[in-house]
N, C-alpha and C positions, 0 to 999 in steps of 0.2 A: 282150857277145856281139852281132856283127851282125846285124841282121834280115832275115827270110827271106821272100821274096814267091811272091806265086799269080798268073800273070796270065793275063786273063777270055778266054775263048777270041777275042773282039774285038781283042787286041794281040797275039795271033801271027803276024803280021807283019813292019813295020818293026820295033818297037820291040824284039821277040824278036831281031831280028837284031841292034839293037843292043847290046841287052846281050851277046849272046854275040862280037860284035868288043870290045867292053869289057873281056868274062872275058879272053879273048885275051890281052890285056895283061897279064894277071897281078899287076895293080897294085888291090887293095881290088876285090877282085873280086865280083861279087853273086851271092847264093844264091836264081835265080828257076829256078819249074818253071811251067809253061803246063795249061794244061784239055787233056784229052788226053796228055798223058804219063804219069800217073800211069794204072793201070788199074783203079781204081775212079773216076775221073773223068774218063769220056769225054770227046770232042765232045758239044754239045749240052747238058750238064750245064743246072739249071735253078739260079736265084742263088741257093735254099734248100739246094739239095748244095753248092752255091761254098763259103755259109757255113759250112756243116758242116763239109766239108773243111778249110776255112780253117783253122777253127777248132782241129781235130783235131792238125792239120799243125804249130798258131802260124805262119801264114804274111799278112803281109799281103795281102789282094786288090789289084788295080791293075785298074783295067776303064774302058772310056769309058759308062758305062752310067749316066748321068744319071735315066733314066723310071722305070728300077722299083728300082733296089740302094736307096735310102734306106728302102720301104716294108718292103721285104724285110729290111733289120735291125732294121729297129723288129721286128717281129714276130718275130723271131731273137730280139731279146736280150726281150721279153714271155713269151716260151716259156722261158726261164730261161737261155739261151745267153751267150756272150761273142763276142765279135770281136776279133783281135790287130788290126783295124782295116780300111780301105778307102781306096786313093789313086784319084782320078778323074780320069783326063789329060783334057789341056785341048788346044785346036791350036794347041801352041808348039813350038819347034826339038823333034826327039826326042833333042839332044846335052844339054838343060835338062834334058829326064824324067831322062835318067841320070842325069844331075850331082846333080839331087834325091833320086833314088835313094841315090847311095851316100854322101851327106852323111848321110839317114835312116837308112841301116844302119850309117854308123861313127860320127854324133856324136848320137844320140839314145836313149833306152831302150824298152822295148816299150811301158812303160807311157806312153809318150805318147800312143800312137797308138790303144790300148782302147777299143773300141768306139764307134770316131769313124769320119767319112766327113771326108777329107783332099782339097783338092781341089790339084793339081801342075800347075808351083809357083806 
């Protein structure tokens, strides 16, 4: 089964656009929904709802969010939680994030990514 991502209201942007000219293609398409689509996860969401949702969802987070995401899992999975995991883009081409992306969703299994902070690629 492919894996299915969450991404941080910070990459709704370029990289949303990118994936959705990606899905386009209909070739190994990815399964991402963004903060704010969902209507129990607005704009704004705090990383402690991300995680929960994430969670809830099994969806990878993807977030440039360096400062607080690592403190805020610690304490996630302290509180008894899990993480299907967390990818933290880097500033490299946004045609790599995808390429990483859908390597991650078609040659990998969930349990790699378990409660890790993934940094891409």
């Amino acid at each position: 089964m492919a894996l299915a991502f969450l991404l941080d209201e910070n990459q709704r942007g370029l990289l949303w656009r990118y994936l959705r000219l990606h899905n386009a293609k209909k070739l190994l398409p990815l399964d991402a929904v963004s903060v704010g689509d969902a209507p129990d996860l607005p704009l704004g969401s705090d990383d402690p709802t991300l995680l929960l949702w994430a969670e809830r969802e099994k969806r990878i987070l993807i977030s440039a969010d360096r400062a607080t995401l690592a403190s805020h899992l610690d304490a996630h999975l302290k509180n008894g939680h899990t993480s299907p995991g967390i990818f933290l883009v880097r500033a490299v081409p946004l045609t790599e994030i995808v390429e990483f992306l859908v390597l991650a969703a078609y040659a990998s299994e969930p349990a790699e990514w378990h409660n890790r902070i993934t940094f891409i690629p």
